[in-house]
KEKOLPA-787790 format. One record per residue (C-alpha): x, y, z; residue in one letter. Coordinates in pm, whole numbers, padded with zeros to 5 digits, always signed. Layout:
! KEKOLPA-787790
XYZa;...
END
This chain:
! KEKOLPA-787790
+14400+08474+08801x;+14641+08402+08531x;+14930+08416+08783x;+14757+08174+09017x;+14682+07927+08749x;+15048+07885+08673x;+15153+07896+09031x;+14887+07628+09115x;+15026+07420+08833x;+15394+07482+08940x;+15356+07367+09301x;+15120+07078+09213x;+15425+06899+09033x;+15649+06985+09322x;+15429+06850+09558x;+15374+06498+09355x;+15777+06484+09271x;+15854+06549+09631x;+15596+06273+09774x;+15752+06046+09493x;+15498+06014+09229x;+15586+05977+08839x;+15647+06278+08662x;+15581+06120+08376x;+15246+06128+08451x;+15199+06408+08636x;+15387+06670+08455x;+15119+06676+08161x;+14846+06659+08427x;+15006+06990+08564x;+15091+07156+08254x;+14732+07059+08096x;+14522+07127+08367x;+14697+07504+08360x;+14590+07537+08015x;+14230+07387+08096x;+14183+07646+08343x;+14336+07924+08106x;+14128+07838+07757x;+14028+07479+07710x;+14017+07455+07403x;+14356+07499+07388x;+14401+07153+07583x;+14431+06921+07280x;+14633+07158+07079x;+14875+07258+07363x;+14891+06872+07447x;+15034+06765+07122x;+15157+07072+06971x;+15368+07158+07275x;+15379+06963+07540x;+15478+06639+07308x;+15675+06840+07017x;+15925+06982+07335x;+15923+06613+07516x;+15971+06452+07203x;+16231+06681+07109x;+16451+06668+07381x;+16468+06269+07389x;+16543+06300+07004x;+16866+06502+07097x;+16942+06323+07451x;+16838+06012+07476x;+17176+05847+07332x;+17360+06048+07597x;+17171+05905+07889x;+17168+05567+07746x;+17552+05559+07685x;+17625+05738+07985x;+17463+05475+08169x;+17594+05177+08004x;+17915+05320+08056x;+17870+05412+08422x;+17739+05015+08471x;+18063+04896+08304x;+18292+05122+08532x;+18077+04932+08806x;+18105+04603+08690x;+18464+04585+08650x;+18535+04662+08957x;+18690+05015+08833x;+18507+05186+09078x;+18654+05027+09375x;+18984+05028+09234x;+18981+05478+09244x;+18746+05462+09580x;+19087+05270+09700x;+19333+05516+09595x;+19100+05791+09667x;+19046+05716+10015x;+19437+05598+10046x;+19543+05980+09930x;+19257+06187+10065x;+19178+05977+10395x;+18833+05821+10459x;+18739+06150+10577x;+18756+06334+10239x;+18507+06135+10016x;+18231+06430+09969x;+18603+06600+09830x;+18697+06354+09608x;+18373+06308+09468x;+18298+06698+09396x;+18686+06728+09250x;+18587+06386+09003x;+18241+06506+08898x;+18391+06850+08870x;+18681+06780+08665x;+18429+06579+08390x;+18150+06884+08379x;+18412+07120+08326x;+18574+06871+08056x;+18253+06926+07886x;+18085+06578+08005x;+17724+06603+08006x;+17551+06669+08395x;+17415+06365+08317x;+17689+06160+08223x;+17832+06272+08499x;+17536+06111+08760x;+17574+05771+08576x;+17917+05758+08569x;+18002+05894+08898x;+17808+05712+09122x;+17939+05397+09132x;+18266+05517+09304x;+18040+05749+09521x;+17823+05507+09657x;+18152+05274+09683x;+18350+05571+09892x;+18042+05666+10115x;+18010+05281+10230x;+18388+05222+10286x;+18379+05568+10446x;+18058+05504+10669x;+17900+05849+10528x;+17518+05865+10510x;+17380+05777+10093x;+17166+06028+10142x;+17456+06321+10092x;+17569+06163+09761x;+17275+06390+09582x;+17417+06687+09710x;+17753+06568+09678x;+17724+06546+09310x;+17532+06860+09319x;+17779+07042+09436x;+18058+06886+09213x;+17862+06856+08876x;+17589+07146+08918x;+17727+07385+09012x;+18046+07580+08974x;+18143+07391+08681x;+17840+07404+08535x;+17807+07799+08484x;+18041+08004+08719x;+18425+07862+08649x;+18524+08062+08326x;+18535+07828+08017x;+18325+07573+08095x;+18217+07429+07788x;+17820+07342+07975x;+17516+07466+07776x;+17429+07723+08043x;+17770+07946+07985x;+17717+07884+07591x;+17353+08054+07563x;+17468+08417+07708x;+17721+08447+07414x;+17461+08415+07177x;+17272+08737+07334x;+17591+08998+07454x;+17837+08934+07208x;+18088+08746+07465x;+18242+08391+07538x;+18288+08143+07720x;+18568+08291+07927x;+18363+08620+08012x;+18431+08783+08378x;+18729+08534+08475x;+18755+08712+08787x;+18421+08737+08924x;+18349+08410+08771x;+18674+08268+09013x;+18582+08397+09275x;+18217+08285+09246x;+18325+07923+09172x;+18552+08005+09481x;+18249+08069+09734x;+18019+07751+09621x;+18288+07547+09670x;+18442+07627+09977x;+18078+07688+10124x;+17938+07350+09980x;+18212+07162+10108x;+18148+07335+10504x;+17788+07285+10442x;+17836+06911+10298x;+18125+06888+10599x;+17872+07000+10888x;+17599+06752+10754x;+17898+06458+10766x;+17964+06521+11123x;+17625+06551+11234x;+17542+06222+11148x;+17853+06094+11306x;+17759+06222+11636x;+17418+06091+11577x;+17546+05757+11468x;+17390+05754+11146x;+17584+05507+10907x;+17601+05438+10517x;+17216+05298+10539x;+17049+04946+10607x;+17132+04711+10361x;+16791+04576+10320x;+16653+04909+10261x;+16886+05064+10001x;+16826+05082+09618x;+16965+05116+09344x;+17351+04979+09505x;+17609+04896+09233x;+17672+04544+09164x;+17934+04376+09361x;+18232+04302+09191x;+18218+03965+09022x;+18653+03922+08969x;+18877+03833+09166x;+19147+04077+09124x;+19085+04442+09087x;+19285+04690+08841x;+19517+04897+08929x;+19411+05262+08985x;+19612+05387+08688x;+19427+05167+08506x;+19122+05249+08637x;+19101+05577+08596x;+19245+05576+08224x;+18844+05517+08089x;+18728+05847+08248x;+19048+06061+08133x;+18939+05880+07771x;+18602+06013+07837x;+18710+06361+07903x;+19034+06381+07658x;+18818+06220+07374x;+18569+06511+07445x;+18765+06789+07398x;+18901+06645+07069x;+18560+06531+06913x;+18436+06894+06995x;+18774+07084+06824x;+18740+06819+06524x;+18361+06793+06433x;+18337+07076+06267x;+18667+07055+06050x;+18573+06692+05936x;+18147+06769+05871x;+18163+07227+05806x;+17918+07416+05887x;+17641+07144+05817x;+17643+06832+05654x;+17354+06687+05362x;+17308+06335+05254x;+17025+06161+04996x;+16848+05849+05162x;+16878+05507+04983x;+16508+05480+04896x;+16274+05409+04579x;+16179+05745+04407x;+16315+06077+04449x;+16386+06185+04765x;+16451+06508+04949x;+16830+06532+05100x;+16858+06545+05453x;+17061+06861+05559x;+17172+06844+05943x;+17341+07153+06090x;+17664+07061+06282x;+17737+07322+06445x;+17400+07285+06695x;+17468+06895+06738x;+17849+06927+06738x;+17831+06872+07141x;+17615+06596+07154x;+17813+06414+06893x;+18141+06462+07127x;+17970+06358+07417x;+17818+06041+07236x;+18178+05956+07076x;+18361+06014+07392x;+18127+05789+07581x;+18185+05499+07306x;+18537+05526+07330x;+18500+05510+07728x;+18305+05202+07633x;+18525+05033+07439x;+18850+05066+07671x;+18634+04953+07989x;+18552+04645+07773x;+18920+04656+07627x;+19082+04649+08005x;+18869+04500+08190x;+18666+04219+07963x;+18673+03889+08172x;+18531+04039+08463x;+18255+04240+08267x;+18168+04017+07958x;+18030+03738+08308x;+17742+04002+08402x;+17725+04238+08067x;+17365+04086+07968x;+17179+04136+08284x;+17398+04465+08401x;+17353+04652+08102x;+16956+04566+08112x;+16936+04722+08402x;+17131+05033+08298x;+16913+05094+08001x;+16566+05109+08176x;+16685+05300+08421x;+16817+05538+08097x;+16493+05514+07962x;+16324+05626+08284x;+16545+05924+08361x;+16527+06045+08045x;+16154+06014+08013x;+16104+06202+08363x;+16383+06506+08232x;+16163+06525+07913x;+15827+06519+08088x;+15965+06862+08267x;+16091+06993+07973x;+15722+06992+07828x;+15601+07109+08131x;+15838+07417+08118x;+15691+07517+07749x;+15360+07476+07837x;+15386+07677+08109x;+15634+07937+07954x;+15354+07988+07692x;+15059+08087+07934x;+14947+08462+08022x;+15038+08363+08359x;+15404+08325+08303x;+15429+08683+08102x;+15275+08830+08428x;+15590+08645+08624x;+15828+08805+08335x;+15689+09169+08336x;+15635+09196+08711x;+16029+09140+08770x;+16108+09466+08572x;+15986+09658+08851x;+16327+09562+09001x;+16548+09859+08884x;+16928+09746+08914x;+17031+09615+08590x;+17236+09358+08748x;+16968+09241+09011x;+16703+09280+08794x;+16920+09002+08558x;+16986+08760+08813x;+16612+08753+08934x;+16449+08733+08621x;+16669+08439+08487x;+16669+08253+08789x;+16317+08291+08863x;+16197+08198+08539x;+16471+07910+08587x;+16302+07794+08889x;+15965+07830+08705x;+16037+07583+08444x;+16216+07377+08613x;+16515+07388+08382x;+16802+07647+08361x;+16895+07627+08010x;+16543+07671+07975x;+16462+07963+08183x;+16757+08145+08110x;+16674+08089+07721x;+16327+08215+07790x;+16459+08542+07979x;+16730+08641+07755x;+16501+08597+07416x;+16238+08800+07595x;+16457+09102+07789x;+16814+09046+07680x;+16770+09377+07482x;+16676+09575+07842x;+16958+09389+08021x;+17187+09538+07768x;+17023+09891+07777x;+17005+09935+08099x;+17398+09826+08169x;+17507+10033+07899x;+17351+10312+08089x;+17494+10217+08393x;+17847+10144+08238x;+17861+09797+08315x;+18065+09543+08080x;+17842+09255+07850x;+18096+09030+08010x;+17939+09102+08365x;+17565+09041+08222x;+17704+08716+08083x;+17804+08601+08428x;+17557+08697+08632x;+17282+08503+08380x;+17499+08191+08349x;+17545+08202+08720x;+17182+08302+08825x;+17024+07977+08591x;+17193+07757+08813x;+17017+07884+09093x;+16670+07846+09211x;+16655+07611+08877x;+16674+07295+09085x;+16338+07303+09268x;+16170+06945+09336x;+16063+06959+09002x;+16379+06974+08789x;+16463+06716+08572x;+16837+06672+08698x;+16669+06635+09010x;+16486+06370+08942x;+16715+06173+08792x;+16953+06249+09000x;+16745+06086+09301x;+16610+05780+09018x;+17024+05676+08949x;+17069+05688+09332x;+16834+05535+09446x;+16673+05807+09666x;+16380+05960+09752x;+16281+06357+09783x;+16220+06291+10142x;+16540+06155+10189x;+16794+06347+09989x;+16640+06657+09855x;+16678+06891+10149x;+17054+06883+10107x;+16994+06941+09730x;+16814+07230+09835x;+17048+07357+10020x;+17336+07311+09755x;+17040+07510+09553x;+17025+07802+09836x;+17430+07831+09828x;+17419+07887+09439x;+17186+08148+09410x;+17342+08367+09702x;+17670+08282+09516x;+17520+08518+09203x;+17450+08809+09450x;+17776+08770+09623x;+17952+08797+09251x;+17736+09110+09201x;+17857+09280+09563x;+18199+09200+09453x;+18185+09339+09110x;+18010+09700+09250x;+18236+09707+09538x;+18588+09666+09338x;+18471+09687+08934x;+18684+09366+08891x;+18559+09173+08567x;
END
């Protein structure tokens, strides 16, 4: 019963998110009606000292990113930077390579270390630009960016400074760079296979006659640009290479200029306690949130005339719709503790040991716990804190390297993680403008091509031994 509870719960919210109600709202509904059904008189308790201590939480740590990250993504719109790339994009690759330019762009930031959701905000004013010059259906710019953003950058390609190929180090003794090989060759097949898959989808709705969208219909399109003279691409681009150069350099430097964490006393009346904040867990956010400021400042610094005219009303806009996606990603990071902390879930956990390879028993736990919480860091977090010490066992016994365990997890939490629930999901769809019914079966199929991506890395590794 336990099992169905959380099950129930689980496709409740996917059913609301996919017929395009609030999450907001119905993510506690879920999570709390699980609970109600398990012990309710753990309701109240659960409510406030989970469900709101994890939501409040993660907008504590990310709400600056997705506010900056979509002031800055406005700003690219509104001075006409956007069009300026689309231009020389389309001029290099041809009209008929937009999907390619757009996953090499948002690929090239994630693996800089941009945040996923930088990434959506500041991306998709030159996608939604490039689709409409190029006549491609909107509705493929989800799984565009999916495929560019969330996916081989975000866990598979070695190095890749994203959260999800951080947390394995913590648990098999590895880095960032662990299985360079199989980790290739993984980032190898999404990409070629998301780009046929994205490809096919293009020329269907050619043949069909399916254009960009009806004007009248569409939401969420970037401005128009106000100026009349647009930058040159050189220019253009120099914000985003800010972005991502500015990045890297706030990340090596943090930690030279704060140490290992940083204490100050507050100005008040009376004694006070010092405030001690460790640096070394924040150091990312505070390179991301730099970065982004300096992207900020040289939009403004290039481009001012043509920004400073609609900066008021623009940058209203891109802060509620901040606020919103960051609410609805927070919503579904409660959910996933709640959940996570029912009987139901440990039945979920303990019924996937039955599966006896090391490797495949890895890859299923993480990402079915990923898709169960609707959050990949989350899952995987959940399944390596819980079995991380059988993963290791078992390998050892069957002579497999830490630095294989470390790829197959990173790679597996970026699998069935994006269900209609996910909170990159969601705001991914909320920036563009797009409905589950519209876009999310292409998501799901950028989704389908990750996972079998993890088992493809495990055939390759037992059939050659390459690491």
């Amino acid at each position: 019963m336990s099992l169905l509870i959380v099950l129930a719960a689980l496709a409740f919210l996917i059913l609301v998110a996919y017929r395009g109600y609030s999450v907001i709202l119905f993510a506690p509904i879920a999570a709390l009606g699980a609970v109600l059904l398990t012990d309710p008189s753990l309701v109240a308790p659960m409510f406030t000292g989970l469900f709101m201590d994890k939501m409040v939480g993660f907008l504590k740590l990310y709400f600056p990113v997705f506010l900056l990250g979509a002031v800055f993504g406005k700003l690219i719109e509104l001075s006409g930077f956007s069009r300026s790339i689309v231009g020389a994009a389309i001029r290099l690759f041809g009209p008929q390579r937009a999907m390619l330019s757009i996953v090499l762009v948002s690929g090239l930031l994630t693996y800089g270390g941009v945040s996923l959701f930088v990434v959506v905000f500041a991306v998709y004013p030159f996608a939604a630009e490039m689709f409409r010059q190029s006549n491609i259906p909107k509705r493929l710019i989800p799984a565009t960016l999916g495929v560019g953003g969330f996916s081989f950058t975000m866990d598979a390609l070695p190095g890749t400074p994203q959260i999800q190929n951080i947390i394995p180090t913590t648990f098999f003794g590895t880095d960032t760079w662990a299985a360079p090989v199989l980790g290739t060759l993984g980032s190898v097949f999404v990409l070629a296979v998301g780009m046929a898959y994205l490809e096919w989808r293009r020329r269907a709705a050619v043949r069909s006659g399916e254009g960009y969208g009806d004007p009248a219909t569409l939401v969420n399109e970037p401005a128009p640009f106000a100026g009349t003279h647009l930058a040159h691409a050189g220019i253009a681009v120099l914000p985003l290479v800010l972005v991502f150069v500015s990045n890297k350099l706030f990340t090596l430097g943090i930690p030279n200029w704060y140490g290992a964490e940083h204490s100050f006393v507050p100005s008040i009346m009376g004694s006070s306690a010092p405030v001690v904040q460790g640096v070394a867990k924040i150091t990312a956010i505070w390179a991301v949130l730099g970065a982004l400021l300096v992207g900020i400042l040289s939009v403004l610094a290039l481009a001012w005339r043509p920004v400073v005219t609609q900066f008021a009303e623009g940058t209203k806009a891109a802060i509620g719709g901040a606020v919103l996606a960051a609410m609805n990603t927070a919503s579904e990071y409660g959910f996933g503790a709640v959940i996570a902390a029912l009987p139901g879930f440990m039945v979920v956990a303990n019924a996937l040991g039955a599966i006896k390879d090391p490797l495949l028993h890895e890859a299923v736990t993480v990402t079915g716990l990923a898709g169960v919480t609707g959050s990949a860091s989350g899952g995987m977090s959940i399944a390596l804190a819980a079995m991380s010490e059988t993963f290791i066992a078992n390998a050892q016994a069957a002579g497999i390297p830490m630095e294989v365990l470390h790829r197959v997890a990173a790679m597996a939490s970026g699998g069935m993680d994006s269900l209609p629930h996910n909170g990159a999901v969601i705001t991914l769809l909320m920036v563009t403008g797009l409905t589950h019914r519209q876009a999310y079966k292409d998501i799901f199929a950028v989704t389908i091509i990750k996972t079998l991506a993890v088992f493809v890395v495990i055939g390759i590794y037992y059939a050659t031994g390459w690491v």
